[in-house]
C-alpha positions as a Markdown table, in Angstrom:
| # | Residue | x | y | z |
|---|---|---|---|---|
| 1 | Unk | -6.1 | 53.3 | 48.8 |
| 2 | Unk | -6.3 | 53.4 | 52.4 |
| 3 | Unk | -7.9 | 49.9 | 53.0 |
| 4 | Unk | -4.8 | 48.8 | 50.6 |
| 5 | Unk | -2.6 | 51.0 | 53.4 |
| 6 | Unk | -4.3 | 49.1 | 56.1 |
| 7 | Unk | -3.8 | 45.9 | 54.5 |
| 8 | Unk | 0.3 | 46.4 | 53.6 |
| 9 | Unk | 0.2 | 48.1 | 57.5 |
| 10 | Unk | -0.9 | 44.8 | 58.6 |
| 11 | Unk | 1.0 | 42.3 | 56.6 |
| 12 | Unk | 4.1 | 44.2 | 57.8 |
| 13 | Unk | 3.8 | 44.3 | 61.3 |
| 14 | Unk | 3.2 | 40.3 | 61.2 |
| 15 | Unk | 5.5 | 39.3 | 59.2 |
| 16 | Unk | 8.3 | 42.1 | 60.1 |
| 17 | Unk | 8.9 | 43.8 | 56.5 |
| 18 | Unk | 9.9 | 47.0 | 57.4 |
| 19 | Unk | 9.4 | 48.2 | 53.2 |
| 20 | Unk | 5.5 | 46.6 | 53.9 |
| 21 | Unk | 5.2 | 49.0 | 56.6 |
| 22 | Unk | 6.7 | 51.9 | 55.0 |
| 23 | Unk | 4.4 | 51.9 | 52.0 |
| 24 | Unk | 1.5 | 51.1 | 54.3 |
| 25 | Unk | 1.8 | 54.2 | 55.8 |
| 26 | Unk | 2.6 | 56.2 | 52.8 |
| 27 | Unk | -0.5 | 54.6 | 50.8 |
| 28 | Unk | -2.4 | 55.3 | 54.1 |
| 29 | Unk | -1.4 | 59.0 | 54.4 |
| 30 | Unk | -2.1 | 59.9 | 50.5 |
| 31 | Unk | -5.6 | 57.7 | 50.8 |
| 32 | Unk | -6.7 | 60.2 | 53.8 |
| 33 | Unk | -5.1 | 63.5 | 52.0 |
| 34 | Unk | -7.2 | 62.5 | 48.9 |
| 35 | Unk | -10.3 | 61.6 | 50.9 |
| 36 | Unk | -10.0 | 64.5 | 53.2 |
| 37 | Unk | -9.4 | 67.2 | 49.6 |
| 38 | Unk | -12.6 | 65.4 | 48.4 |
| 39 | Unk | -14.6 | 65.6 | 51.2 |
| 40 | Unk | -14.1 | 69.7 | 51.4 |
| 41 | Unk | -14.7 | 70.0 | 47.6 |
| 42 | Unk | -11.8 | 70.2 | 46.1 |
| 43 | Unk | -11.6 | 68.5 | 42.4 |
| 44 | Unk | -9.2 | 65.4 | 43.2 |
| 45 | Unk | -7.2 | 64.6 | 39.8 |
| 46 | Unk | -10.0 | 66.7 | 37.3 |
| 47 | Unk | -12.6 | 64.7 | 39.1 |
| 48 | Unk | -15.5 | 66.0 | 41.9 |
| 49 | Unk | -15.1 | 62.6 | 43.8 |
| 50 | Unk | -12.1 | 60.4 | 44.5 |
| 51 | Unk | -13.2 | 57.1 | 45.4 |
């Protein structure tokens, strides 16, 4: 989710798509709340691990 983010970020900042951008960031900012929940051990969606 946050390489996707990255990607979208990207796209929308060279071609100018403001709605790229937008859900660059928001895919970006869920992708590190997920990774960040995972990595102090909470259960992410019923599972250990979100990957």
């Amino acid at each position: 989710m946050i390489v996707l983010g990255v990607i979208l970020l990207i796209i929308g900042f060279v071609t100018g798509l403001s709605f790229l951008w937008t859900i660059g960031v928001v895919l970006l900012v869920i992708g590190a709340v997920l990774w960040i929940a995972g990595a102090l051990g909470h259960a992410v969606g019923g599972r250990r691990h979100y990957y």
